[in-house]
N, C-alpha and C positions, 0 to 999 in steps of 0.2 A: 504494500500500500504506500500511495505518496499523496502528499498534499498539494493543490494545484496554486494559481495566484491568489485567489477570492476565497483559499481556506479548506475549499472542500476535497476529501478522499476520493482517490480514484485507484481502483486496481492495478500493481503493476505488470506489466504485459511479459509474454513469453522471453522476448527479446531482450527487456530490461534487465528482468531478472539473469538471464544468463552474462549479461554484462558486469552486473552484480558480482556475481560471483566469480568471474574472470578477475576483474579485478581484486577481490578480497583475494584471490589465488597470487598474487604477481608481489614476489619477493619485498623485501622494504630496502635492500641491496639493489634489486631492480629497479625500483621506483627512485632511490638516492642516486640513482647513475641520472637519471635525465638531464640534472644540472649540476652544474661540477663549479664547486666553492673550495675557500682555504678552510673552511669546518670540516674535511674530509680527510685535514689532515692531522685532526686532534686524536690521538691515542693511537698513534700508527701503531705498527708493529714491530718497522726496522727498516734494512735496508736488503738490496739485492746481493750476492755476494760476486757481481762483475766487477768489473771497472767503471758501469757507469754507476754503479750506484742508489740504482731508482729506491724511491719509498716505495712499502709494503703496507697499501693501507690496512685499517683494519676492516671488519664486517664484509670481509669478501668486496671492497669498494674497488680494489683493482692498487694501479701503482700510477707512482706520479713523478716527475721530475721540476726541479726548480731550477728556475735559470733567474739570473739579474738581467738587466735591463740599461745599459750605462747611459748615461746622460748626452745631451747635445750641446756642445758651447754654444749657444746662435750669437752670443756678441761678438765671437772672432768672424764669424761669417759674413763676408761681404754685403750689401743691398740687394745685389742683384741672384742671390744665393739662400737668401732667405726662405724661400717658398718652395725651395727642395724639399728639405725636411718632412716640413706639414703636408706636400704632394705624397710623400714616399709611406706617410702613418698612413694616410688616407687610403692610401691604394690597398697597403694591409688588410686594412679594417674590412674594407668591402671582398674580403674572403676570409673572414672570420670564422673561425673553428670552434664551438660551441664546446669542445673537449680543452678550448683552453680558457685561463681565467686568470686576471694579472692581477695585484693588489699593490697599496704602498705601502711600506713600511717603514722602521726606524731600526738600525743600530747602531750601535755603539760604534762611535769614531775608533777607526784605529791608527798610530802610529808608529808601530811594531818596528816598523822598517827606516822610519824616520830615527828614533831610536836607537836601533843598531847601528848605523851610521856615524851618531853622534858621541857613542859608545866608543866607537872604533879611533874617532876622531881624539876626543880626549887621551885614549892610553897612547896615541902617536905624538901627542903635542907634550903631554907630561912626561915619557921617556925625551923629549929632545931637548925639554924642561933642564932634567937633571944632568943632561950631556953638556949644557950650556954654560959658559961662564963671562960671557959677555955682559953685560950690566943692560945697557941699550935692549939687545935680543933674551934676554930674560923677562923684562920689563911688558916686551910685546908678545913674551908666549903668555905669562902669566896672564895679560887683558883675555888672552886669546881664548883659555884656563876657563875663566870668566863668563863667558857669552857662552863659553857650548854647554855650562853646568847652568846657565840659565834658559838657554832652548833647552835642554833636557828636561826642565822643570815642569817650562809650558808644556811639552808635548806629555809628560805623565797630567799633568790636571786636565788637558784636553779629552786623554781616553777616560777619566773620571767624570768628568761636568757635559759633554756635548755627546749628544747623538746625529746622526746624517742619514737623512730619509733616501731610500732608495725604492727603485720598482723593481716588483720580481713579476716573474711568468710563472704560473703553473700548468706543468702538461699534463694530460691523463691519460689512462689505458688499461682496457683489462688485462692484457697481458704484457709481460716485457716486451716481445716481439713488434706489440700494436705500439707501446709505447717509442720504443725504437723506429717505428716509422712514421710514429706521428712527430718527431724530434727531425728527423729529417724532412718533411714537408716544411716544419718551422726555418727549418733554417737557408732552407731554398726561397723562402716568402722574407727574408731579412733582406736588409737594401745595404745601404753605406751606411745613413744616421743611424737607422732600426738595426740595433746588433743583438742577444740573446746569447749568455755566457752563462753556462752551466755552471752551480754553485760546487766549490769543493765539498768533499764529506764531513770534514772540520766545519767548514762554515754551515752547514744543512744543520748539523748535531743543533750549532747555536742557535741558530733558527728555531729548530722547531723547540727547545726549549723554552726559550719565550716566548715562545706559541702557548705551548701547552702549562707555560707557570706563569702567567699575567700576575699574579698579584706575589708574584717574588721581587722584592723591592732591590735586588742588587742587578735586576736586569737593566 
């Protein structure tokens, strides 16, 4: 029985009912594949054990791969150059993959590599420190001394106080092989600006951690 606009019951027909029940039949796996979000990647399972890496989602959802998304300078770009860019998303978009789903997010600044550097810099400048006995050339290692134990400083409070938004892609697939080929479609539809770079394993782990711990206050 269903009720109509104006209230009243009406018998439901042969056809309905087996609709009815067709669908109370069709998985909740099934019905979660039709549209594909970053909520499908809360309580994965893990990873794949290739090289690529894929997630393993959970509840039978399939697997999924993240890629970043890098940015575009447009203020280096000429005037006349401008309208690439925005022509080359566009073109994308109008073959849009319903199996894919992009989000933005935030992490944590890093300067890991800034750091080493300046690491490196200091113990070269301090050994030629103590090689030194010019008065003058001691004078200007020490300033020297100086500045890279204070960029050392900034770039530790940076990866503490600042995060830097970034876009990611996510792919899907029920199986590695679909995912595998859905990754190569993506990457034949990338242009010059539009580029799509696979997250390492290291970087996926932190991801989805602060996916899945929002309310951990040291993310």
């Amino acid at each position: 029985m269903c009720k109509t606009s104006n209230g009243a019951v009406k018998p439901i027909t042969p056809l309905g009912q087996a609709r009815q029940v067709e669908q109370a039949q069709v998985k909740p796996s099934k019905q979660f594949k039709k549209w594909r979000s970053v909520e499908q990647l809360l309580g994965y399972k893990g990873f794949t054990k290739d090289d690529h890496h894929y997630l393993v989602l959970a509840h039978d959802w399939g697997y999924a791969e993240i890629c970043r998304i890098p940015g575009v300078g447009l203020t280096a770009l000429p005037d006349n150059m401008l309208s690439q860019p925005t022509q080359e998303f566009t073109e994308f978009l109008q073959r849009y993959d319903p199996d894919w789903s992009f989000i933005a997010t935030q992490f944590p600044a890093t300067t890991a590599q800034q750091q080493l550097s300046l690491n490196h810099d200091y113990l070269k400048v301090e050994q030629a420190l103590v090689n030194c006995h010019d008065d003058q050339q001691r004078q200007m290692l020490t300033t020297r001394l100086r500045y890279i134990n204070e960029s050392l400083q900034i770039a530790t409070a940076v990866e503490k106080t600042l995060k830097s938004q970034e876009y990611l892609a996510l792919i899907f697939g029920d199986t590695p092989a679909e995912l595998t080929e859905r990754m190569a479609t993506l990457f034949q539809r990338q242009g010059h600006y539009l580029r799509f770079e696979p997250l390492g394993l290291d970087r996926k782990i932190k991801f989805l951690y602060s996916l899945n711990n929002m309310n951990d206050k040291k993310i």
